[in-house]
C-alpha positions in Angstrom: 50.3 92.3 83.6 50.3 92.7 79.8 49.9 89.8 77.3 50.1 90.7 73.9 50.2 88.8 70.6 51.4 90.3 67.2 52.4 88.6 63.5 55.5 90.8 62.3 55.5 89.5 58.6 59.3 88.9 59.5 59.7 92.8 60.4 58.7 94.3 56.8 55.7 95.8 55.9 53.0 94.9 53.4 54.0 97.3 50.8 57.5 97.3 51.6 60.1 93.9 51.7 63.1 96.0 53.5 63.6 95.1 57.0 64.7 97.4 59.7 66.0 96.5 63.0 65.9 99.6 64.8 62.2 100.0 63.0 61.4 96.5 64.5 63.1 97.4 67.8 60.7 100.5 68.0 57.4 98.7 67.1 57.9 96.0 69.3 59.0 98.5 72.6 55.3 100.2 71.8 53.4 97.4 72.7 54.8 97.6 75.9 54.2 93.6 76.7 55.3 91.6 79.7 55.0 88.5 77.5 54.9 88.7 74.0 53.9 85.8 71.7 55.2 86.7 68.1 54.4 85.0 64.6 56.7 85.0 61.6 60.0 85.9 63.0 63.0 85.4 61.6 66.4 84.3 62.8 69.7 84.2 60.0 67.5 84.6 57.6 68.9 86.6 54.0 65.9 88.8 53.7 66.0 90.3 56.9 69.5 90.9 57.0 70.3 88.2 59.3 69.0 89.5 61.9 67.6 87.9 65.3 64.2 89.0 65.8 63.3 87.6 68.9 67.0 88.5 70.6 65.9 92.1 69.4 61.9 91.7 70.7 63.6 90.8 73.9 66.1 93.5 74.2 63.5 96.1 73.2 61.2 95.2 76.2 63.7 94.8 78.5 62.6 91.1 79.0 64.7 88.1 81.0 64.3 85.8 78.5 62.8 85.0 74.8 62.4 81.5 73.3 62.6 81.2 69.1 61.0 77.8 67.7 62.0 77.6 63.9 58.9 76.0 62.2 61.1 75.4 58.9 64.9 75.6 58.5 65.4 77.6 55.0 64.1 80.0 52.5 60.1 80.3 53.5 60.1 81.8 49.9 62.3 78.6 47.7 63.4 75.8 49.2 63.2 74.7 53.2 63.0 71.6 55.1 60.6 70.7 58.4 62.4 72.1 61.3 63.0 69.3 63.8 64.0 69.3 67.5 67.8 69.5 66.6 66.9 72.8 64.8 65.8 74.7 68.2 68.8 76.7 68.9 69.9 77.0 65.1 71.0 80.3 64.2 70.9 80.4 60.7 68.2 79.9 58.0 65.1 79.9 60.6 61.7 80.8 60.5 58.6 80.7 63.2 57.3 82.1 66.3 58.8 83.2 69.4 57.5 83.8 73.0 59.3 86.9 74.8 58.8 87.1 78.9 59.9 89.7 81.5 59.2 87.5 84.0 61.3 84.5 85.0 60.1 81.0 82.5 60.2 77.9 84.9 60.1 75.3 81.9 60.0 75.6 78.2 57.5 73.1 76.2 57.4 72.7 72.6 54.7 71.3 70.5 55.5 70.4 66.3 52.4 70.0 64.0 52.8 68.5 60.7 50.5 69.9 57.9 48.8 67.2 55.5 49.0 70.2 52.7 52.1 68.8 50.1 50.4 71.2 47.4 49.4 74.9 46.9 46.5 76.2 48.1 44.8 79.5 47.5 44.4 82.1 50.1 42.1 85.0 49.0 43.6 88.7 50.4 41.0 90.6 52.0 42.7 93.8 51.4 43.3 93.5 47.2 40.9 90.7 46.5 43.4 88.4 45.2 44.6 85.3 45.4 47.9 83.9 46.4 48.8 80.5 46.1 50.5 79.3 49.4 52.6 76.1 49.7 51.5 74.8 53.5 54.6 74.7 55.7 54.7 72.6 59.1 53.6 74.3 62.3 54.9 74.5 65.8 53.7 75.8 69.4 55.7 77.4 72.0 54.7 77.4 75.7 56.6 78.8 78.5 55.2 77.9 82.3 56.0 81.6 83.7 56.2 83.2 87.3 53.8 85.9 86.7 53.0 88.7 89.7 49.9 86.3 89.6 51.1 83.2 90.6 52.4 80.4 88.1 50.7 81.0 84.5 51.5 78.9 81.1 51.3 81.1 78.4 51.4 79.7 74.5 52.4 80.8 71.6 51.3 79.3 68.1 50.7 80.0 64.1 48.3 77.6 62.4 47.5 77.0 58.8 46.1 79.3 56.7 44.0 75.6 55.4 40.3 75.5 56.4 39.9 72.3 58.7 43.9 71.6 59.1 44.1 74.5 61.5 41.0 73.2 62.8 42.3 70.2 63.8 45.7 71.9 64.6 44.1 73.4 67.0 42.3 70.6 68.9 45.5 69.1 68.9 47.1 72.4 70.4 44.0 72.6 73.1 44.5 68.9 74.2 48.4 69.6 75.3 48.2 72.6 76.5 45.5 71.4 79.1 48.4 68.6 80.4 50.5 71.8 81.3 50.3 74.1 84.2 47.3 76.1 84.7 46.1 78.9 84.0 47.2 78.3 80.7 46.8 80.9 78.2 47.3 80.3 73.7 48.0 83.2 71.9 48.3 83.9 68.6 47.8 84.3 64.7 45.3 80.7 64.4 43.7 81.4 61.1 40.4 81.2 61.8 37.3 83.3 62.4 36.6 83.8 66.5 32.9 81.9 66.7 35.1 78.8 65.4 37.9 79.4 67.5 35.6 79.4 70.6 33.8 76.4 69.5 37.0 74.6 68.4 39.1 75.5 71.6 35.9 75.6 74.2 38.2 78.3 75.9 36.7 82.2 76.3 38.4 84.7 73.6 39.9 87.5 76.1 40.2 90.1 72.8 38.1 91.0 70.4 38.5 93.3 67.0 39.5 92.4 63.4 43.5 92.1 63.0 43.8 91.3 59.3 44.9 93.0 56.7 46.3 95.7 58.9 45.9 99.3 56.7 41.7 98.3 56.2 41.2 95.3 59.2 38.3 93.3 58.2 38.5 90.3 59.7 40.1 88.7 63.1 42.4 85.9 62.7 44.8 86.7 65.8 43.7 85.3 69.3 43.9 85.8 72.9 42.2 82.5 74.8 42.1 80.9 77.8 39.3 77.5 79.4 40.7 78.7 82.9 39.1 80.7 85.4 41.5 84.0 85.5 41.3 87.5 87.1 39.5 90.2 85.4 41.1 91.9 82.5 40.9 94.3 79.9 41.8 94.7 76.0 44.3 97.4 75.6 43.8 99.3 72.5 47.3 99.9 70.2 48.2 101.8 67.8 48.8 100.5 64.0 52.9 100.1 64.1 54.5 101.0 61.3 55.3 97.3 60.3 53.7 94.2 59.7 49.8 93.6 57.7 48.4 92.7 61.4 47.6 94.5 64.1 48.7 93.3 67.1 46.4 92.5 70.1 47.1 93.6 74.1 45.1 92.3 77.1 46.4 93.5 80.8 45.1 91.6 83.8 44.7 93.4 87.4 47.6 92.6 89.6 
């Protein structure tokens, strides 16, 4: 059983703003993932031609079902609004994560977070040494409680700031509801954060290791596979760089 976890920049790469569907279709059929967490996906969105990216993630793994949770409803670029729960099946204008599962999904959960940012902040680029200066945009997790050749499994799917201590505390928050789910419970995802605090933070065992970010040079690991649960033995599955994106994605596959 493969679990895999992968920020697609909204299916352009880093030196390029074109976004291909077939490309995307392609680089998401590669990682070859029985449930696929994704970060910064579009849906109706202008840039990427309006295309689904999650209905396309799905289609190109063959899965039974996929779940898009707009974290803002607009241009991520100009002008958006927080996405609310009204927003969840909108098919214009979104932007956020998406969980992806071959196997059947029992029950969807969604969890908002609210950023305290209402100003720019800079974020240093690893690769150029720059700085960009980010507006902060609200935050949202998507779980699925899944019936895995393992038994029952919850499996999570977040993005959290790119602000030092709000996606600290993002992430408490995520751990805490995540634990009222169905166990084993696993959170995957782009978090933001370094993995010494993202063990201390989450108290939860990271199941992948290797730096993720910026994807041509990786330098540092922002992107997480984690679990607190006892769970069978598994093993990181090496990938190779897609041909999208400025992550790499990250694969664990657990012994059936």
């Amino acid at each position: 059983m493969r679990l895999a976890s992968w920020n697609v920049l909204h299916g352009r790469t880093s030196a390029d703003a074109a976004v291909d569907g077939d490309r995307f279709a392609r680089a998401i059929a590669a990682i070859d993932a029985d449930v696929l967490a994704l970060q910064e996906v579009d849906r109706g969105q202008a840039r990427s031609g309006l295309l689904d990216l999650a209905e396309i993630a799905a289609e190109a793994t063959g899965s039974a079902v996929a779940r898009f949770v707009p974290a803002i409803i607009g241009d991520p670029a100009r002008e958006w609004r927080a996405a609310e729960a009204a927003d969840l099946d909108a098919v214009a204008d979104g932007y956020g994560i998406a969980l992806v599962s071959r196997y059947p999904v029992l029950r969807w959960h969604v969890l908002r977070l609210e950023s305290s940012a209402r100003f720019r902040a800079p974020v240093l680029m690893p690769e150029t040494r720059s700085v960009l200066w980010l507006r902060d945009e609200p935050r949202a997790v998507v779980a699925a409680t899944i019936r895995t050749p393992l038994g029952d499994w919850t499996v999570a799917c977040t993005h959290l700031s790119f602000l030092q201590g709000v996606n600290v505390r993002q992430l408490r928050r995520t751990m805490r509801w995540l634990r009222r789910l169905p166990g084993p419970r696993v959170l995957m995802g782009d978090l933001n954060l370094p993995p010494a605090v993202v063990r201390r933070v989450a108290e939860a065992d990271l199941l992948a290791r290797g730096a993720t970010f910026p994807q041509q040079r990786p330098l540092v690991q922002i992107d997480h596979i984690l679990s607190a649960d006892p769970l069978p033995r598994s093993r990181q599955v090496r990938l190779a760089r897609p041909a999208l994106s400025d992550h790499m994605p990250i694969a664990i596959e657990f012994e059936e």
